[in-house]
N, C-alpha and C positions, 0 to 999 in steps of 0.2 A: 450656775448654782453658787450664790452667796455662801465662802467658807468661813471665813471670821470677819470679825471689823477692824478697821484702821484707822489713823489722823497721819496728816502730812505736817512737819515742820518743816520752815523753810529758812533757809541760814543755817541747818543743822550740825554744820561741821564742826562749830567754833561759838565764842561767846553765850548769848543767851540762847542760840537756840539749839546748842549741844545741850546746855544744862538742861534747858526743855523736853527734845529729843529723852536723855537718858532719865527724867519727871516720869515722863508716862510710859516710856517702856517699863521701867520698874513696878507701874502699876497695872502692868499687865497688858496693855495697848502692845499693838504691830503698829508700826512707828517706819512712815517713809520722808526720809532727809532731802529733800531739792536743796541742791548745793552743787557751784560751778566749780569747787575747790574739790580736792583730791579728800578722799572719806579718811577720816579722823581714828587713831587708832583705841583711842577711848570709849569709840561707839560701840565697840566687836561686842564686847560680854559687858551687856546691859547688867542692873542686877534687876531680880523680880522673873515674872514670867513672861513677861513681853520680849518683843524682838525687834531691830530696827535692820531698814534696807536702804541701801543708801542709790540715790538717784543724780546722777550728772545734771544738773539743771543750771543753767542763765535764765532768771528772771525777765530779764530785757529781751526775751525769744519768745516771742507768743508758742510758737509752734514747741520750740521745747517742753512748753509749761504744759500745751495740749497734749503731746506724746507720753509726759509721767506719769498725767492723771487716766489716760486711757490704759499706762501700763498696770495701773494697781487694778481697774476694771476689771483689764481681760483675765488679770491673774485669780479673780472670785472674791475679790474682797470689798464688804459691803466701809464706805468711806463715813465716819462721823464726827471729823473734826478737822479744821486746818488751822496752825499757830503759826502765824506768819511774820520770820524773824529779819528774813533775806533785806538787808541794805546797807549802803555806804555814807559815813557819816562826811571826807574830804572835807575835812577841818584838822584844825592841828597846828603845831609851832612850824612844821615844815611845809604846811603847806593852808597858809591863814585864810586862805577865800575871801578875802578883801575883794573889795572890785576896781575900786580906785586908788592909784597909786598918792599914799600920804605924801610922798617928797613932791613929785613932780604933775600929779593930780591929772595927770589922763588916766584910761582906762585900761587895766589889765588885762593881758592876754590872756584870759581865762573861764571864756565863754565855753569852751568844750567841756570845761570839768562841771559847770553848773549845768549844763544838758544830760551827761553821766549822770549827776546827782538824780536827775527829776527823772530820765527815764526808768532807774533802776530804783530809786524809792518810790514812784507816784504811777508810772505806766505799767511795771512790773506787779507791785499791788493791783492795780485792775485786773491784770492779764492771769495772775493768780485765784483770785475773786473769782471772777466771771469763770472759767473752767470749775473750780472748785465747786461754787454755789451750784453750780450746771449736774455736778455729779454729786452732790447731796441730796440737791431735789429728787435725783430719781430714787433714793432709796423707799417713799411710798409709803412710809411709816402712816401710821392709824391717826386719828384729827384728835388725841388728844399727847400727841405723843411728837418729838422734835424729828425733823429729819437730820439738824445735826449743827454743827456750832463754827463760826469764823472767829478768831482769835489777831486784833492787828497788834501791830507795835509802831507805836509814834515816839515821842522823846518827850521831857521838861521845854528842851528846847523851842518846841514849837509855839510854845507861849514865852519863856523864858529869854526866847535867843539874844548870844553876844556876838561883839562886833568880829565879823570875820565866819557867822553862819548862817549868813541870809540863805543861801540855797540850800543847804540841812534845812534848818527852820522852814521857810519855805517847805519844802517836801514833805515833813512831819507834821504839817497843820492842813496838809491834804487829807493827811489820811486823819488826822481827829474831822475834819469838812465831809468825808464820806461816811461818816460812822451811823450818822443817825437816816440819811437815805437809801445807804444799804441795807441799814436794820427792816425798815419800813418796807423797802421791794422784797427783799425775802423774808419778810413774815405773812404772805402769803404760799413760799415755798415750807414754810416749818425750820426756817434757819433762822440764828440768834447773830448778832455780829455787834462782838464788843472789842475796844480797841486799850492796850496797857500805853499807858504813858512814862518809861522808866524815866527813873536819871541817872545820877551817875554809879554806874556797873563794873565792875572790875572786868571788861572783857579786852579782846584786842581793840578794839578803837581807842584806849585809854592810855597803850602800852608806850607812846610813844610823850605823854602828858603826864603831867605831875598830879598826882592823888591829890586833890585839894579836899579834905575831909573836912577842913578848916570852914566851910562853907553848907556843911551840911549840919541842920540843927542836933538829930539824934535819930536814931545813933551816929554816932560821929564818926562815919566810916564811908566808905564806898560800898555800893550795893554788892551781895553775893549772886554769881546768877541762878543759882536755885530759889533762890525768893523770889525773883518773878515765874520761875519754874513753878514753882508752888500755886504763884497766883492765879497762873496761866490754868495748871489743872483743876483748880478752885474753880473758876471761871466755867471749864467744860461741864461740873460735874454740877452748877448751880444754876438749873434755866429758868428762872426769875430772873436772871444780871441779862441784859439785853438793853441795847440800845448808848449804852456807856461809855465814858472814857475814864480809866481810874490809873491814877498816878499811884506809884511806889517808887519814892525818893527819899523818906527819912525826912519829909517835908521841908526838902531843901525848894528855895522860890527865888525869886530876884537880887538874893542876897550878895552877888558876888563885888567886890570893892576896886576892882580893875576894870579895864575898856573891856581887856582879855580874856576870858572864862580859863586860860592854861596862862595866869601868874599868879604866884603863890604871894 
């Protein structure tokens, strides 16, 4: 017996998809966090009437990703929406993702971090997807009615990228590449699959990088992440938006004046 509905964010803990997570619990959603990090003390007392659960998941674990979504199943709760925040950017002043050495122009030891990169942004998104859509479809909703919505997240990056994020980039232009063939396979399930393209966000990936604001047209700030929080629920609650990629940057684009996307 179906007792209420839910949406899964995934990245929950942290960054966008805490501010996501605590979006829609406020508006009343049961809100379950996949997240391989330890649950965040900010999630406890959502405000609103929703409620969130928080879930131990590694994306890079198919069988994980199987185990959370059968545990929202067995527990009666019909599933209508997944915001899928879960990924690693490995770029940064510390750790630049070059591949070839500027001085001495061999190649970098650093094939493992660009396999990290892809199976946790680009395998992990399937492995997500594919259970998800799986347990959408079966909600059985009426043929003028959605069974329920995929939410991704790619970057500016992936059209944008600077020297030192070809494997980000890479990874984030997979997922705007699945965006409109997902859309099409599950729009015979009744599911919508649209993907946000943020830029630059005030979350942990950034914490370590200088706020270049200088680079954004206007406003002339770093993103807050409740405004893609915002977009994100925007998005669930408007089923015309399907098949999409929409950027929230403050129209920042190609503009930056260094090799380096992190020199001011």
């Amino acid at each position: 017996m179906i007792l209420r509905t839910a949406v899964v964010v995934t990245g929950g803990s942290s960054g966008l998809g805490a501010a996501t997570a605590l979006r829609f619990a406020a508006s009343g959603h049961t809100v379950h966090v996949f997240d391989m990090h330890a649950e965040s003390a900010r999630l406890d007392r959502p405000e609103g009437g929703g409620r969130i659960v928080f879930h131990q998941v590694d994306v890079r674990d198919d069988e994980h990703v199987r185990d959370a979504f059968e545990a929202i199943e067995q527990a009666g709760e019909e599933l209508r929406g997944i915001i899928h925040c879960a990924g690693i950017a490995a770029f940064g002043p510390n750790n630049p993702g070059q591949l070839v050495d500027a001085q001495n122009h061999v190649p970098l030891d650093n094939l493992g971090i660009v396999e990290n990169v892809l199976n946790t942004n680009v395998l992990g998104t399937f492995s997500v997807v594919r259970h998800g859509a799986s347990m959408l479809a079966r909600n059985d909703r009426q043929q003028d009615e959605e069974n329920g919505f995929i939410i991704l997240t790619s970057s500016g990056a992936a059209i944008d990228g600077k020297a030192g994020q070809s494997a980000y980039s890479a990874s984030k232009a997979a997922i705007i590449g699945m965006t409109v063939p997902l859309a099409r396979e599950f729009s015979a399930l009744g599911v919508r699959v649209v993907t946000i393209a943020p830029g630059l966000f005030d979350t942990p990936i950034l914490d370590d990088t200088p706020k270049i604001e200088r680079h954004v047209p206007y406003p002339g700030r770093v993103g807050d992440p409740d405004e893609f929080a915002r977009l994100a629920l925007h998005i669930a609650e408007n089923r015309y938006i399907n098949a999409d990629v929409i950027r929230i940057d403050g129209g920042i684009r190609g503009e930056f004046r260094s090799a380096s996307p992190f020199i001011r």
